[in-house]
MDAnalysis code that builds the backbone (N, CA, C; Angstrom):
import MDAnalysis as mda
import numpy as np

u = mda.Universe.empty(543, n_residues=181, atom_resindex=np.repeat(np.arange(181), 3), trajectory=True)
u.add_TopologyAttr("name", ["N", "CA", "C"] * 181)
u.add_TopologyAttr("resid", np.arange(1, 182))
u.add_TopologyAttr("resname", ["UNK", "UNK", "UNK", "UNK", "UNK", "UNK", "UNK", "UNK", "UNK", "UNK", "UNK", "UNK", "UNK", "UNK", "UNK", "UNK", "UNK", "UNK", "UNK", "UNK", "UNK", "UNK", "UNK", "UNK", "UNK", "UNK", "UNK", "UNK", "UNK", "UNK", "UNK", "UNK", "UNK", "UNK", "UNK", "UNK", "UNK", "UNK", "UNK", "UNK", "UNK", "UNK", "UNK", "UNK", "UNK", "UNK", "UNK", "UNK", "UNK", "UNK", "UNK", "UNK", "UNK", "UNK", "UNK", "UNK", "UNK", "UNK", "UNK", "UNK", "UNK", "UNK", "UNK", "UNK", "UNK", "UNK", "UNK", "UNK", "UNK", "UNK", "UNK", "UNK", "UNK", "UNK", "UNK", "UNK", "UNK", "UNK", "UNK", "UNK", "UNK", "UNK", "UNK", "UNK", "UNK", "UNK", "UNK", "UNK", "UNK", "UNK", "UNK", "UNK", "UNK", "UNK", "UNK", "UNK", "UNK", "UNK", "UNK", "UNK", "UNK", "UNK", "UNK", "UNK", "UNK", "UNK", "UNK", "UNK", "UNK", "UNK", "UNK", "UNK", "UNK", "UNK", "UNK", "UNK", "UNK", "UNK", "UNK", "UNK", "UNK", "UNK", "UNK", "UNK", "UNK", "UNK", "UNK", "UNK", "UNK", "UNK", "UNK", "UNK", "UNK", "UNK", "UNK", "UNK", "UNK", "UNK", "UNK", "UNK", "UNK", "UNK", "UNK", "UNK", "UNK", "UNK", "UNK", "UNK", "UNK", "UNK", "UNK", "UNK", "UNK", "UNK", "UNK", "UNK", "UNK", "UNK", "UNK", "UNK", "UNK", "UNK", "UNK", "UNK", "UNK", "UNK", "UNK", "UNK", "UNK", "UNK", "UNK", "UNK", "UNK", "UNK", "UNK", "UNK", "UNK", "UNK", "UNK", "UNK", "UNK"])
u.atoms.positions = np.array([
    [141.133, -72.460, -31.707],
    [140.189, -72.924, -32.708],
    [140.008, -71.827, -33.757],
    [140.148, -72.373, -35.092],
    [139.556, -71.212, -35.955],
    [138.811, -70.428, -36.388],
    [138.086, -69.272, -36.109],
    [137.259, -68.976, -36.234],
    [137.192, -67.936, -37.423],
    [136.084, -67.621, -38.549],
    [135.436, -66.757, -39.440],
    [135.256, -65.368, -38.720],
    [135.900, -64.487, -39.803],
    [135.624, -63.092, -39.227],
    [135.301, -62.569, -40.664],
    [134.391, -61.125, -40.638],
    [134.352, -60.468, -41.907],
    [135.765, -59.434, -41.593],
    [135.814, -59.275, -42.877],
    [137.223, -58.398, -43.046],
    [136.858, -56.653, -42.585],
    [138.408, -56.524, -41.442],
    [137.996, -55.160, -40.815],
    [139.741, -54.584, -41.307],
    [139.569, -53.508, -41.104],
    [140.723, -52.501, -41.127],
    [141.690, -53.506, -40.572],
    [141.753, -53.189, -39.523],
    [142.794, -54.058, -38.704],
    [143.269, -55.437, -39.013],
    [142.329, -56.094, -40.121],
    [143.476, -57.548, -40.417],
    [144.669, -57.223, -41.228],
    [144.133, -55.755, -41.652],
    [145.715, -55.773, -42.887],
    [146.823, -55.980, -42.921],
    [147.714, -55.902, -41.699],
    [148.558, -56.482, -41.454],
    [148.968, -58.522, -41.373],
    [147.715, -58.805, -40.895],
    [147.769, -60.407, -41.052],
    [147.826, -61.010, -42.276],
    [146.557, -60.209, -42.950],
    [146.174, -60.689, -44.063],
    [147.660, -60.368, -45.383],
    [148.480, -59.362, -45.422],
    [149.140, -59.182, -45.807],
    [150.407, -60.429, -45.457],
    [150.708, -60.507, -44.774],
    [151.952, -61.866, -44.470],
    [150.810, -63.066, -44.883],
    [149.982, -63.299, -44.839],
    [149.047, -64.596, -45.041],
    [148.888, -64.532, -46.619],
    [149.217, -63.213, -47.504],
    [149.287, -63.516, -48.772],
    [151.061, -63.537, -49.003],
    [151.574, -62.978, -48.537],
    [153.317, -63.102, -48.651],
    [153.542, -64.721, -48.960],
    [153.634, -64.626, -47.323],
    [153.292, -66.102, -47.162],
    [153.246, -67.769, -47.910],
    [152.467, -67.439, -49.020],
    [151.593, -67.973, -49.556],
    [151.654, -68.256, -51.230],
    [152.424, -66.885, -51.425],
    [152.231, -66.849, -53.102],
    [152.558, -67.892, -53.783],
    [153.503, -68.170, -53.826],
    [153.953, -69.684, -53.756],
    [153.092, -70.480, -54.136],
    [152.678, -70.718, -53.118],
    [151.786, -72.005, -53.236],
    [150.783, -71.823, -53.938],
    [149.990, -70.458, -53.833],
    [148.624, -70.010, -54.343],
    [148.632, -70.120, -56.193],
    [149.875, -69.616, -56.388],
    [150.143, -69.674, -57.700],
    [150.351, -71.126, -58.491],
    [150.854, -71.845, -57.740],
    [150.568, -73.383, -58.188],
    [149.304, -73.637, -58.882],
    [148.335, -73.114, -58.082],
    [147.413, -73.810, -58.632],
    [145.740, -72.132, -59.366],
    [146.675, -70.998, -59.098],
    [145.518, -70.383, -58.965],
    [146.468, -69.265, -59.802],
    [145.894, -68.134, -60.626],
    [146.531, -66.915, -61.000],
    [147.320, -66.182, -59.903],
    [148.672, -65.740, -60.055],
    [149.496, -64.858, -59.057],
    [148.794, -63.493, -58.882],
    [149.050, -62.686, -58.003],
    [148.433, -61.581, -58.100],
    [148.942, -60.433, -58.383],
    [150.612, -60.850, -58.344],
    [151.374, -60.231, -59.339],
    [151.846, -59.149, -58.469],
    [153.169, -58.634, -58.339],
    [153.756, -57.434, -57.612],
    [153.168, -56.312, -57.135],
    [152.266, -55.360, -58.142],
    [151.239, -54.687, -57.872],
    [150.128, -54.168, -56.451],
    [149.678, -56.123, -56.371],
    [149.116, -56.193, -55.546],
    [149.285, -56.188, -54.076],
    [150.781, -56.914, -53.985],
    [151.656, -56.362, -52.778],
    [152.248, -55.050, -52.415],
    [152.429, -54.244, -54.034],
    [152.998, -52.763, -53.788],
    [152.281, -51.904, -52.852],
    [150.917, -52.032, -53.662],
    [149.637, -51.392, -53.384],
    [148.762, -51.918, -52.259],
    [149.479, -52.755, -51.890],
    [148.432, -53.828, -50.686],
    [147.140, -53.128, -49.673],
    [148.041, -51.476, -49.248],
    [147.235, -50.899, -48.116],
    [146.072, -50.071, -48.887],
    [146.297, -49.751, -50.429],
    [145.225, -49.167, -50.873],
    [144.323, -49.808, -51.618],
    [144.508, -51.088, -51.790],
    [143.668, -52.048, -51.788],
    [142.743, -52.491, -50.913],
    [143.003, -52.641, -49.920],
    [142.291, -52.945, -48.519],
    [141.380, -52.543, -48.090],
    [141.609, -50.827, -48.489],
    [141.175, -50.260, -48.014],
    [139.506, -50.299, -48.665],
    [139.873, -50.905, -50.661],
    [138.865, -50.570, -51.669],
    [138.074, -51.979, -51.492],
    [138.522, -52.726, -50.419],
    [138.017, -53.616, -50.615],
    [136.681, -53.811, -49.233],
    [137.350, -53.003, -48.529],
    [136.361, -52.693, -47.393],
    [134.796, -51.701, -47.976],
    [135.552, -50.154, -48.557],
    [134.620, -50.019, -49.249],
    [133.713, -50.961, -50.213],
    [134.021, -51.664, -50.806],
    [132.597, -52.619, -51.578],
    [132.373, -53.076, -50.869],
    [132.909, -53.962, -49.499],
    [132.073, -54.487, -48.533],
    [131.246, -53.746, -48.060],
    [131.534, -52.645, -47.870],
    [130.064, -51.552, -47.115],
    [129.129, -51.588, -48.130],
    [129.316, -51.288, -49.211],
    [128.380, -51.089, -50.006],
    [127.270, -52.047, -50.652],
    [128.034, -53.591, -49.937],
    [127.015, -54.662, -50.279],
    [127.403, -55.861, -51.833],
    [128.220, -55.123, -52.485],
    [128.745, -55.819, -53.592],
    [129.484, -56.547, -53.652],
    [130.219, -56.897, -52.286],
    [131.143, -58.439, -52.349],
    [131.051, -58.247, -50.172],
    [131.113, -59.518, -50.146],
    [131.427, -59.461, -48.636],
    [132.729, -60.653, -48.245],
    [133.129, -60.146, -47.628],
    [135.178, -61.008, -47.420],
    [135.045, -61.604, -45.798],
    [135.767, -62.670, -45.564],
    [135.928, -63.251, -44.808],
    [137.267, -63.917, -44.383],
    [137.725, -63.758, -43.246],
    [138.977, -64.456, -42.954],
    [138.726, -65.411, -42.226],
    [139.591, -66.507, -42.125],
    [139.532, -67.492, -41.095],
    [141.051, -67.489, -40.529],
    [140.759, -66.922, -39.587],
    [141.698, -66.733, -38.476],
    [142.398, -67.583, -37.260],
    [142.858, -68.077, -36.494],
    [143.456, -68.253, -35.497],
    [143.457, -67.780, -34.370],
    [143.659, -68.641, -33.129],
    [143.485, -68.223, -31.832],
    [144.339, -66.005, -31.737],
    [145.629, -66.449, -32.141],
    [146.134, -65.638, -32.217],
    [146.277, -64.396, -33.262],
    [145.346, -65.052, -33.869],
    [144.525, -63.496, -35.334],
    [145.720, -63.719, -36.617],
    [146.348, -64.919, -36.652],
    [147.003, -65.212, -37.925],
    [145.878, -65.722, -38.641],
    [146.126, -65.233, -40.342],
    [144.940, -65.767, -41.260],
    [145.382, -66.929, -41.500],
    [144.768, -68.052, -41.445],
    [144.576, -69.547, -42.049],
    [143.954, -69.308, -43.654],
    [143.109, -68.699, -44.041],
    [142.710, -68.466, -45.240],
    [141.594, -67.337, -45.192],
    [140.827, -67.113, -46.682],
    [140.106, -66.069, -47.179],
    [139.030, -67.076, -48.007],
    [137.587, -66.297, -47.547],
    [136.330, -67.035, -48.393],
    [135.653, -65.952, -48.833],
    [135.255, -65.782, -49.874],
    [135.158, -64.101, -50.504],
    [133.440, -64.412, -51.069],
    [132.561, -63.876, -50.660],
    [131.501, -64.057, -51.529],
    [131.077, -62.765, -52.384],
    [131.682, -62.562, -53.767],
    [132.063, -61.648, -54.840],
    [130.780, -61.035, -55.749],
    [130.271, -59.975, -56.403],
    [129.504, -59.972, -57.408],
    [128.040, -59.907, -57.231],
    [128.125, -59.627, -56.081],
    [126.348, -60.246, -55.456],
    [125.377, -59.464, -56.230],
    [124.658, -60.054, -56.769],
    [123.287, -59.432, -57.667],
    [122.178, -60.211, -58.092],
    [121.115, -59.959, -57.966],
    [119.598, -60.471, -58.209],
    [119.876, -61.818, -57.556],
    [120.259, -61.811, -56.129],
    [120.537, -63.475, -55.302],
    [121.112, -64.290, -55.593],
    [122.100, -63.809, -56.519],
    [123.538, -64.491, -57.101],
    [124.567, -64.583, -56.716],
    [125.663, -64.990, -56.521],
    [127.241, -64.570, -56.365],
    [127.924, -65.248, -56.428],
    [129.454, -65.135, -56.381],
    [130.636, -65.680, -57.212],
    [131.051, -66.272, -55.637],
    [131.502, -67.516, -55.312],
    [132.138, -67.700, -54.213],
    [134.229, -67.950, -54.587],
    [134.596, -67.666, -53.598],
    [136.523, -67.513, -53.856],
    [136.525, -68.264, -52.761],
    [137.727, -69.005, -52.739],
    [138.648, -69.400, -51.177],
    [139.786, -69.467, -51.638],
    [140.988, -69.604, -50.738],
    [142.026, -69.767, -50.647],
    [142.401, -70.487, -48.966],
    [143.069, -71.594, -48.800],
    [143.390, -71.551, -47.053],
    [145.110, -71.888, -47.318],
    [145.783, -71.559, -46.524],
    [147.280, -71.394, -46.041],
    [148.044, -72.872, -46.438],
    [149.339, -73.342, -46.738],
    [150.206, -73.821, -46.935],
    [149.707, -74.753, -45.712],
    [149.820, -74.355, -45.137],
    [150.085, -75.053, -43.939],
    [149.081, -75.183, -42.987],
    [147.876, -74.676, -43.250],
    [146.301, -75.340, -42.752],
    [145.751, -76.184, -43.695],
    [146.143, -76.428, -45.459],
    [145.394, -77.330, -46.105],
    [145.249, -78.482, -45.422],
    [144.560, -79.275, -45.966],
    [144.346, -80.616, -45.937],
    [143.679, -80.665, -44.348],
    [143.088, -79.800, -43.443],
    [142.344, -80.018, -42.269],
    [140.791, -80.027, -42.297],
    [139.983, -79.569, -43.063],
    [138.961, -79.236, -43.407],
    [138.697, -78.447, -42.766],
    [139.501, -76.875, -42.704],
    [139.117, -76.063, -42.796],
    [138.315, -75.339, -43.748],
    [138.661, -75.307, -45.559],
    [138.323, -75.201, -46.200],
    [136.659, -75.346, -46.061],
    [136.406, -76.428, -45.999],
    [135.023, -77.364, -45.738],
    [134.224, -76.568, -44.820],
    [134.506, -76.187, -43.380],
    [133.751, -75.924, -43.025],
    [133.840, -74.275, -43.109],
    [134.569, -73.477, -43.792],
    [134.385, -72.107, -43.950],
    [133.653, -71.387, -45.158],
    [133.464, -72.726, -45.817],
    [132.701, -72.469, -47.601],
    [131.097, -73.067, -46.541],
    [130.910, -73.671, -45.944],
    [129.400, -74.325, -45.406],
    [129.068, -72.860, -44.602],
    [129.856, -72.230, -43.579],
    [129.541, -71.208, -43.014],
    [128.694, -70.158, -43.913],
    [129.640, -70.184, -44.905],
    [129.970, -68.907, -45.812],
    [128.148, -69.159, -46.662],
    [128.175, -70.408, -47.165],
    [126.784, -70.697, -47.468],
    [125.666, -70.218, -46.773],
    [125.722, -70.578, -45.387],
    [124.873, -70.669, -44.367],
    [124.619, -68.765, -44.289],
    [125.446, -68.400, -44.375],
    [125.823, -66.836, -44.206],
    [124.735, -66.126, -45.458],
    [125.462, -67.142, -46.695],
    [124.531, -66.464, -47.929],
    [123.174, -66.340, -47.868],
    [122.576, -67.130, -47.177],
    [121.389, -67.132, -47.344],
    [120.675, -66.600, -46.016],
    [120.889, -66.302, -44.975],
    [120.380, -65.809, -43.535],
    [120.928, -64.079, -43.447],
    [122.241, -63.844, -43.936],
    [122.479, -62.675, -43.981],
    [122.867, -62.041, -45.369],
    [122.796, -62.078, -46.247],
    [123.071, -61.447, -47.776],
    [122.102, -62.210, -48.650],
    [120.854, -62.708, -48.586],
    [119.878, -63.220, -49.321],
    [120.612, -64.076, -50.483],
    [121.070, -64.604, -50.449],
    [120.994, -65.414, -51.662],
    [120.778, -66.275, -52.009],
    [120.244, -66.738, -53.076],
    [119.960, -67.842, -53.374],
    [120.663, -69.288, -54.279],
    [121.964, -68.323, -54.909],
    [122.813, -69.335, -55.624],
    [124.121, -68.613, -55.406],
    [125.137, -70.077, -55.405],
    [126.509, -69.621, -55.095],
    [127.311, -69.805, -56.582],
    [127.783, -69.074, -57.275],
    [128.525, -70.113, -58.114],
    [130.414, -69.906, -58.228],
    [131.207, -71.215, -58.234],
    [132.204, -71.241, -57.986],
    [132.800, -71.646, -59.234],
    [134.151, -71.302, -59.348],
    [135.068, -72.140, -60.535],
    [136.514, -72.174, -60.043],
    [137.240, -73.874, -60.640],
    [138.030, -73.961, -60.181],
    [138.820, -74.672, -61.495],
    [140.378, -74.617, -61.291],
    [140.833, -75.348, -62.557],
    [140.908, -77.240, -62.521],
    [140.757, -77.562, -63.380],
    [140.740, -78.988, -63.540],
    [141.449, -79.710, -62.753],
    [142.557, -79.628, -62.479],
    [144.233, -79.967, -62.023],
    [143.963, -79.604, -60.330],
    [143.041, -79.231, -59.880],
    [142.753, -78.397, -58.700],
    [141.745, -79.473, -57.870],
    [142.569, -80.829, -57.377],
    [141.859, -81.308, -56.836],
    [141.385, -81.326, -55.456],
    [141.921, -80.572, -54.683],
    [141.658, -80.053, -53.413],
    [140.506, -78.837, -53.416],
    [140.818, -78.199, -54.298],
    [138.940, -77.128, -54.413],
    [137.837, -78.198, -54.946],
    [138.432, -78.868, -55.944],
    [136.848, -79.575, -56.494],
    [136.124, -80.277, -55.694],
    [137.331, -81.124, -54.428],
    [136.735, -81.830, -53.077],
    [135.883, -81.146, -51.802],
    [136.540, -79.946, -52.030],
    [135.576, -78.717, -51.346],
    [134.438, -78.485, -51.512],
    [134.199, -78.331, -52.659],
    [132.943, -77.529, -53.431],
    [132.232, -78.985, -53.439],
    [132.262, -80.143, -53.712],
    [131.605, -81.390, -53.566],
    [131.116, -81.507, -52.208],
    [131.902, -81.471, -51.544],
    [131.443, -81.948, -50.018],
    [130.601, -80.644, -49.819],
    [130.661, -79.609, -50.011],
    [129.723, -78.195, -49.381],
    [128.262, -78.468, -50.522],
    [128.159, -79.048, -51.646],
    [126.770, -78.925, -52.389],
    [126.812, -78.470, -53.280],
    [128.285, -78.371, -53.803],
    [128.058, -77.501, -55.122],
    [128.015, -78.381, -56.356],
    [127.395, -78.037, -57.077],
    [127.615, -79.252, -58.297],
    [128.002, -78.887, -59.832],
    [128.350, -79.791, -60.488],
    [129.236, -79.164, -61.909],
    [128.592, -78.392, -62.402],
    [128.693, -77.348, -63.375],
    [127.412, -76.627, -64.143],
    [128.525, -76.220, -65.465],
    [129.608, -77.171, -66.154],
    [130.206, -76.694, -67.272],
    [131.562, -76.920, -67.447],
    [132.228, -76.696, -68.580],
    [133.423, -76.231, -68.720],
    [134.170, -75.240, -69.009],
    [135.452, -74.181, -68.641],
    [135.126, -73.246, -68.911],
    [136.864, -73.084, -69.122],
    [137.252, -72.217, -69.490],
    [138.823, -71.871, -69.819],
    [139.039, -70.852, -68.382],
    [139.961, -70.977, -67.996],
    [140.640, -70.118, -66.431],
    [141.921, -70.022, -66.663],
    [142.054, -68.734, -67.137],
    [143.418, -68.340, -67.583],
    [143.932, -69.248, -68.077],
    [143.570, -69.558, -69.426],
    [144.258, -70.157, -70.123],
    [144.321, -71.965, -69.707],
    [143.753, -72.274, -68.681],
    [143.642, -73.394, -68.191],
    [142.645, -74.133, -68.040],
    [142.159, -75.323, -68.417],
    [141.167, -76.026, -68.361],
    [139.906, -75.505, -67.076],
    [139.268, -75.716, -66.929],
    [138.412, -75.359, -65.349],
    [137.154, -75.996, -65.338],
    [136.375, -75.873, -64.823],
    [134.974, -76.049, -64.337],
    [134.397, -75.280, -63.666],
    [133.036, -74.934, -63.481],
    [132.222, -74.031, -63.242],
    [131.049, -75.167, -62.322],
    [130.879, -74.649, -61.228],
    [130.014, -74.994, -60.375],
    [128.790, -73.984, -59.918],
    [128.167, -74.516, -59.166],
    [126.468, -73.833, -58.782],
    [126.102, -74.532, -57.750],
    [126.021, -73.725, -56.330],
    [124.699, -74.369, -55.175],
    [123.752, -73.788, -55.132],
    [122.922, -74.267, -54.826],
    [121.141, -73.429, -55.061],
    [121.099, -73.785, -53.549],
    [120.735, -72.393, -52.764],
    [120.634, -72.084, -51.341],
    [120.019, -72.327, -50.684],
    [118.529, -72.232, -51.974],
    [117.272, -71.797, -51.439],
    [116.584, -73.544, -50.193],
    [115.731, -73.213, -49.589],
    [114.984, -74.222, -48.699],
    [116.181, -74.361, -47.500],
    [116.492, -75.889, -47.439],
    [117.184, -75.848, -46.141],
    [118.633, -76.056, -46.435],
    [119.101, -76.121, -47.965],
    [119.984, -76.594, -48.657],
    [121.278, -75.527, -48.154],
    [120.601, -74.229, -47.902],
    [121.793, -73.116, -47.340],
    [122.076, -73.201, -45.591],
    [121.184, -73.378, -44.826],
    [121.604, -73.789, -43.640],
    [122.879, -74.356, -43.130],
    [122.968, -73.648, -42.129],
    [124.476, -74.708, -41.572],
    [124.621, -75.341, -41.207],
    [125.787, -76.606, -41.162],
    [125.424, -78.256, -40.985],
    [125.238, -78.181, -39.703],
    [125.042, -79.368, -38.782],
    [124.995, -79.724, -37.520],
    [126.570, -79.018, -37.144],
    [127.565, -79.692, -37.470],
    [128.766, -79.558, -36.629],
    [129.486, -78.660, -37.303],
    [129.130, -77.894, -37.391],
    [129.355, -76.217, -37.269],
    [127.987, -74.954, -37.698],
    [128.436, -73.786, -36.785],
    [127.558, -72.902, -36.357],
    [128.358, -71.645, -36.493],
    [127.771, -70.694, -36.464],
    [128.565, -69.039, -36.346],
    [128.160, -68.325, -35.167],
    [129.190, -67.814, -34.378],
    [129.355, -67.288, -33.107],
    [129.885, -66.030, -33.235],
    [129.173, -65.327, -32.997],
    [129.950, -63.428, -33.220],
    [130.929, -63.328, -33.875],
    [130.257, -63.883, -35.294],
    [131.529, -63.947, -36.048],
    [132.633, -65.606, -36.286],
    [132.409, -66.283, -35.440],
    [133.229, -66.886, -35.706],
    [132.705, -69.006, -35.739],
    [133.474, -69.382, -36.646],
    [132.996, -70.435, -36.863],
    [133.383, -71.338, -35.908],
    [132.790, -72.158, -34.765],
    [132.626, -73.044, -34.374],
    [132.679, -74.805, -34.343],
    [133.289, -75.853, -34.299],
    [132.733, -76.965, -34.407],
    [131.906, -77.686, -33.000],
    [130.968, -78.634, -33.355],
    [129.961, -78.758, -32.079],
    [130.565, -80.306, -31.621],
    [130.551, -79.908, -30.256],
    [131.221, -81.631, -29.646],
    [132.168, -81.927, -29.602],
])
C-alpha cells in the first residue's frame, strides 16, 4: 500500500530514478527540469532538505511497499498561512487516485502540522488530470494565468474550519497515508 513520507536523505536514490524515470512524461504536460537538475541531483537534495528544516517548503513522497517513489506533493513558499501546493505521480501510478488522496493528506497536514490556512495551486489548461485533482480535493478556480508560456489556471483551498481535515477514507500513520476499510 502506498504510503506518504516527508523527504529524508535516504530517498535520494529513489527519488532520483522516479524523476529519470519520468521526464518524459512530466514534460508533456509540465516544464522539464532540464539536464542541470539531474547533473546536480545530489546537491540539490541536499538544499532541499535544508529549506525543509527551516520551515519554508515541506516535501513529500509517496512511496511503495518497497520504497519506490509513486510521486512527489511539495507544499512550497509557506508564509503568513499561505502556500504554493506541487504534485507530480509516476507514469505508471496515474490514473489510481493516488494523486487524490496524497493532495487531501497533504491538506489535512497543512493545517494540523504547518498552520495553514490556504493552499494555492496552478496548473496548465490542457492538464486535465491535475484540474480533476485539485476539484475533487476543494480547490477552486481563482483566475487565469500564463505558465510558461502556456495557458493555466490558478486555484485556492481555504483550510480553515473543518474544510482542511482528512476525509474519512484516508488518515496519516507515522508518516504514511492509509485507506480505511
Amino acid at each position: 500500500m502506498p504510503r506518504l513520507e516527508f523527504l529524508r536523505r535516504d530517498h535520494a536514490p529513489a527519488l532520483l530514478e522516479f524523476e529519470r524515470e519520468n521526464r518524459a512524461y512530466f514534460a508533456a504536460s509540465i516544464p522539464d527540469r532540464g539536464d542541470a537538475y539531474f547533473a546536480h541531483f545530489d546537491a540539490r537534495h541536499q538544499e532541499l532538505l535544508a529549506e525543509q528544516a527551516s520551515g519554508l517548503h515541506f516535501f513529500h513522497l509517496l512511496v511503495d511497499s518497497e520504497g519506490a517513489v509513486l510521486g512527489r506533493v511539495n507544499v512550497v513558499d509557506v508564509a503568513d498561512g499561505s502556500a504554493e501546493l506541487g504534485y507530480r505521480i509516476a507514469e505508471r501510478a496515474a490514473g489510481r487516485g493516488l494523486a487524490t488522496a496524497a493532495v487531501r493528506e497533504v491538506c489535512a497536514l497543512g493545517v494540523t502540522t504547518y498552520g495553514l490556512s490556504t493552499l494555492r495551486a496552478v496548473t496548465t489548461v490542457d492538464n486535465a488530470g491535475s484540474r480533476a485533482v485539485l476539484a475533487r480535493t476543494g480547490f477552486l478556480p481563482a483566475g487565469d494565468i500564463e505558465l510558461n508560456g502556456r495557458p493555466g489556471l490558478r486555484f485556492v483551498r481555504d483550510l480553515r474550519g473543518t474544510d482542511g481535515a482528512a476525509p474519512e477514507d484516508v488518515h496519516m500513520v507515522r508518516g504514511s497515508v492509509r485507506r480505511r476499510g
